[in-house]
N, C-alpha and C positions, 0 to 999 in steps of 0.2 A: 783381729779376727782371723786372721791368714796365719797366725801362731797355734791358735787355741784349733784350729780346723787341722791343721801339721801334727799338732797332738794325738785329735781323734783319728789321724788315719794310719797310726802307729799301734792305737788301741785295738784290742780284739772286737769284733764285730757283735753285736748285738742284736739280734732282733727276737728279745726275750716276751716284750709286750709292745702295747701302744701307750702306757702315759709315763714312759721312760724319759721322755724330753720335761720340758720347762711349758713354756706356753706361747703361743702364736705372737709373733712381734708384735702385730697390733695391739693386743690385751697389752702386753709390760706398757708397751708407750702411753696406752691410753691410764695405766694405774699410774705412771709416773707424773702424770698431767695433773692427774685428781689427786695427787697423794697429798697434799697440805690442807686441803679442803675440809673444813667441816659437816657432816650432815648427821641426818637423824640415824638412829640403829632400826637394828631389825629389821631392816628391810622396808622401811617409810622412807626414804631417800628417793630423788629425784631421779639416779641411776638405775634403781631397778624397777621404777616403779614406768620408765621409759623401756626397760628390757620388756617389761611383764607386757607393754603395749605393743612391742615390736612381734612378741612373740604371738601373740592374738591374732596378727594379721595375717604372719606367716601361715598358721592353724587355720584360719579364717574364720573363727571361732571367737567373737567379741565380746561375748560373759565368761569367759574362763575363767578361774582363778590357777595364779601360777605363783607355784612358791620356789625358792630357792634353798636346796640345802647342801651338805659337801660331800657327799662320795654315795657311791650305789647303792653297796650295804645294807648304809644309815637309811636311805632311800626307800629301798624295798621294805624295810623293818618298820618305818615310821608310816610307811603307804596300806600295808598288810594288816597290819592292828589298826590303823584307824577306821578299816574302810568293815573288816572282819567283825562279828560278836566274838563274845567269849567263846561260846562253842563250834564256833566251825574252825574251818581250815582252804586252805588255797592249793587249787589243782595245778600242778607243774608238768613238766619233761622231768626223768629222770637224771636227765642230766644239766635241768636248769640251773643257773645259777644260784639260786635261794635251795636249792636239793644238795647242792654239790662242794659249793665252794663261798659259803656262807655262816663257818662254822656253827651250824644249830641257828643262827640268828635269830631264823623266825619260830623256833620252835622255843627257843628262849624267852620271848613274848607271849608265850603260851600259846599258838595254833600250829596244829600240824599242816605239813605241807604233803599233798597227799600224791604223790609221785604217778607218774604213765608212760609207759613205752613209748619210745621214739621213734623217729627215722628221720636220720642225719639230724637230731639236735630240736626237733619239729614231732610237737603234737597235732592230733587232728580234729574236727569237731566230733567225728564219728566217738573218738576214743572219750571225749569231755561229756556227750551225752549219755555214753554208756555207766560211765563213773558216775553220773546224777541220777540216773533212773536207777542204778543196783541201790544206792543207797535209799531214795526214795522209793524204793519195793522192796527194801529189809524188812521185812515184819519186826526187825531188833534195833531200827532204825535210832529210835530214840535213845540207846545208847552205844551209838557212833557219832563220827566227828561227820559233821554236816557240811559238804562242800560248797563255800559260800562267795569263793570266786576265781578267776581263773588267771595264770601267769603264762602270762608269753615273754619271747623277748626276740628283737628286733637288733641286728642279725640277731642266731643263735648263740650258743656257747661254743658251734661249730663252724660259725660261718655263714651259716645257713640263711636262708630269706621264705619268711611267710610273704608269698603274695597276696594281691589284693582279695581276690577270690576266694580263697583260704582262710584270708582276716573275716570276710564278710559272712562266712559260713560259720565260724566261731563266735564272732557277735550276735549272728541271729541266734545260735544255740544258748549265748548269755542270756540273752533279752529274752526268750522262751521260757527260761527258769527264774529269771530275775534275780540272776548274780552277776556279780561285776565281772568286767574284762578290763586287768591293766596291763599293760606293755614295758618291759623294760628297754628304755633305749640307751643303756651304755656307751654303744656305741654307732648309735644312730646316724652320724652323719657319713661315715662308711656306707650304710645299707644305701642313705639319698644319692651318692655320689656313684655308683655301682650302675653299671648300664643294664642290669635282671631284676633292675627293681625297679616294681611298678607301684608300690606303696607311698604316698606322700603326707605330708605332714597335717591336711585338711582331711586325709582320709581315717588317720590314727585320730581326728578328734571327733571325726563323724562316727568310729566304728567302736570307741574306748571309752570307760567312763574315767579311766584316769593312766597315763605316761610319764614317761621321762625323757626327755633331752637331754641328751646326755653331754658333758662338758670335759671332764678329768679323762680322758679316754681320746677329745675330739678336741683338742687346741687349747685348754683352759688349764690354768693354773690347776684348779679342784673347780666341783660345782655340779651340781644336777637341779635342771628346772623342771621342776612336776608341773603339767598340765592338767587339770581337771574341766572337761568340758561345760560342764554342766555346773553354775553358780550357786555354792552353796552344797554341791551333794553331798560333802563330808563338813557337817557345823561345824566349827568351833578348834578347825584343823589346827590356827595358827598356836591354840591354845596344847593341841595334845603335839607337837612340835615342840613346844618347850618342858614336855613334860620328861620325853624323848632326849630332853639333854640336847637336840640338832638345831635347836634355834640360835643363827648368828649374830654376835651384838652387833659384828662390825658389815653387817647385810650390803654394804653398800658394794664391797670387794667382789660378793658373785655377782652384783646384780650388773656391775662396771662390766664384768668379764661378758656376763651374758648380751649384754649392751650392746658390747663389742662386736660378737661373735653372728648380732643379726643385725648388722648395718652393712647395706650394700652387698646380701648375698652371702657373708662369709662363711656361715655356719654349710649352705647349700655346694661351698666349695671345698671346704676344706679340706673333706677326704678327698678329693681327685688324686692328689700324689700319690697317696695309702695305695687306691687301686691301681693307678697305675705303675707302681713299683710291685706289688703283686703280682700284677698280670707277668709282668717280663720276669720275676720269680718262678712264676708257676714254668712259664713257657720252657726257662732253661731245667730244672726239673724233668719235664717232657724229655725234651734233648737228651737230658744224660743219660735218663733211665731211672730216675728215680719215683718209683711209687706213693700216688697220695691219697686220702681217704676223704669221705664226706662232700665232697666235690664243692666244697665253698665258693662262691665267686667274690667275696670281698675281701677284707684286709688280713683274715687269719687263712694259712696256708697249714696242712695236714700232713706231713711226709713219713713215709713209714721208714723204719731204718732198722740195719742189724744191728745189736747190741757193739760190736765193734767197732763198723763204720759212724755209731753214734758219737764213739767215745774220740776216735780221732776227727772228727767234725768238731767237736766242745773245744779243742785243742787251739781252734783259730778264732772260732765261733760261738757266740751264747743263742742256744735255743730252748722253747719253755718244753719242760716235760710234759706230756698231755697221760698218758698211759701206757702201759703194756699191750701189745700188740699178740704174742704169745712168748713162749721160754725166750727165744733169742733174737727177737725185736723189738723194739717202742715204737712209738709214732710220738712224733717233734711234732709241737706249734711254732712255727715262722708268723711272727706280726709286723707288720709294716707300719707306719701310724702317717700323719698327717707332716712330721720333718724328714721323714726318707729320704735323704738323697742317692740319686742315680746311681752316683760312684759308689755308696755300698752295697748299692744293688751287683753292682760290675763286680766288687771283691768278693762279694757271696758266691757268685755264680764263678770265678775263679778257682775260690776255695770245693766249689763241688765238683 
């Protein structure tokens, strides 16, 4: 161990995303445990069908149905079309992830995704009701795309945090029109672990009619558990899941991971390091002088940079591109994730 850590700190620094690691010691040891075992596929297995229980409670939400599938994406794509007709589409941010960095995904399933101004990564109910009423006061309504539900995501794409308030004001504007509110939680357990967030997991299944808990992001090998509060509100799900190509034969590996990740707290802890190598990220940042945007308080940090000082930063440093700033700046993404350790916290903040 004391070899392979000798290696990494000879390695250039990374902190390009959060599912750049492996997955939480416990998950490997608990798959190593189960690994000879036989059980049923698809997700009839004693292991997730003990997740799907664990995670109910968390929710506090005891008719759920939760599924297990493997990456966001596939997630959003598979959750969008099932929940959508044919003819509508689902209201986003501009810069949500299913708008932005989803190659076409969902438009590829045939709905459009019908995009709204932000601020910092955050739409509002104001802006969601307005989009419902223009279309529903087109007199040409009938041929436009019908907005038939609404994408959030939990944090942002920016960082960001809808609070409770915020959620609850966009649900009631859901329930008012009676179209769905789903939540992407990619990386949800960042947003729980965050001391500005006052959104909890009973809250997302009181105010959602369907989420994600997010895994491949948050300590998990791969995995996203979709919650659906409400039993039964999308029929025959497990069926348009395999239609989708995302149904697992070997079901029992997420449902292990997810098992895992809700015994004893784990899922509620495991961003803690995330933010708190963040926070001491941001702090030195502060210090030096360097500028950040979006003001996130969780595990993605915003830093803007001259095009030069970018270049000699890459030099020591991996950081993810986010955009152009103007002619001769960007703005870096800095992610922290759940194996952060201190000491690269210490060489980053060296290197700046």
């Amino acid at each position: 161990m004391r070899e392979v850590r000798n290696r990494q700190m000879e390695e250039k620094l990374s902190f390009v995303s959060d599912y750049m690691e492996g997955a939480h010691p416990a998950i490997l040891e608990r798959l190593l445990e189960t690994n000879l075992l036989k059980t049923e596929g698809y997700g009839f297995d004693v292991f997730s069908e003990s997740a799907r229980n664990k995670i109910r409670a968390a929710c506090q939400s005891p008719e759920a149905d939760v599924f297990f599938l493997a990456g966001g994406t596939q997630t959003n794509a598979v959750m969008i079309d099932s929940i959508l007709r044919p003819y509508q589409g689902v209201i986003a941010s501009e810069s949500g992830h299913i708008s932005m960095h989803e190659a076409g995904a969902i438009e590829y399933g045939g709905h459009k995704v019908l995009a709204l101004p932000h601020t910092a990564g955050k739409i509002s109910a104001d802006g969601i009701e307005k989009c419902i009423s223009q279309y529903r006061n087109d007199a040409n309504h009938e041929h436009m795309v019908m907005p038939g539900m609404v994408y959030l995501s939990q944090p942002t794409e920016y960082g960001t945090l809808y609070s409770l308030d915020e959620l609850k004001r966009i649900s009631g504007v859901c329930r008012n029109y009676q179209i769905a509110l789903y939540v992407d939680g990619a990386r949800l357990a960042y947003a729980l672990a965050c001391r500005e967030n006052d959104v909890t997991l009973p809250d997302l299944a009181a105010l959602c009619d369907a989420f994600y808990i997010g895994g491949t992001k948050c300590g998990a090998l791969y995995g996203e558990a979709v919650v659906i509060p409400r039993h039964d509100y999308i029929p025959h799900l497990f069926t348009m899941i395999k239609q989708h190509g995302a149904l697992l034969a070997k079901g029992r590996i997420a449902g292990i991971q997810f098992d895992t990740l809700f015994t004893d707290g784990l899922y509620g802890k495991i961003g803690v390091p995330a933010i708190a190598a963040a926070d001491a990220i941001r702090k030195a940042l502060r210090e030096k002088g360097y500028p950040t945007t979006y003001g996130s308080p969780t595990n993605q940090i915003f830093v803007v940079l001259d095009k030069e000082k970018a270049a000699a930063l890459s030099e020591k440093v991996e950081l993810g591109f986010w955009e152009n700033a103007d002619d001769s700046h960007v703005i870096m993404r800095i992610a922290t994730s759940w194996a952060t350790q201190m000491e690269d916290v210490d060489r980053l903040t060296a290197v700046l």
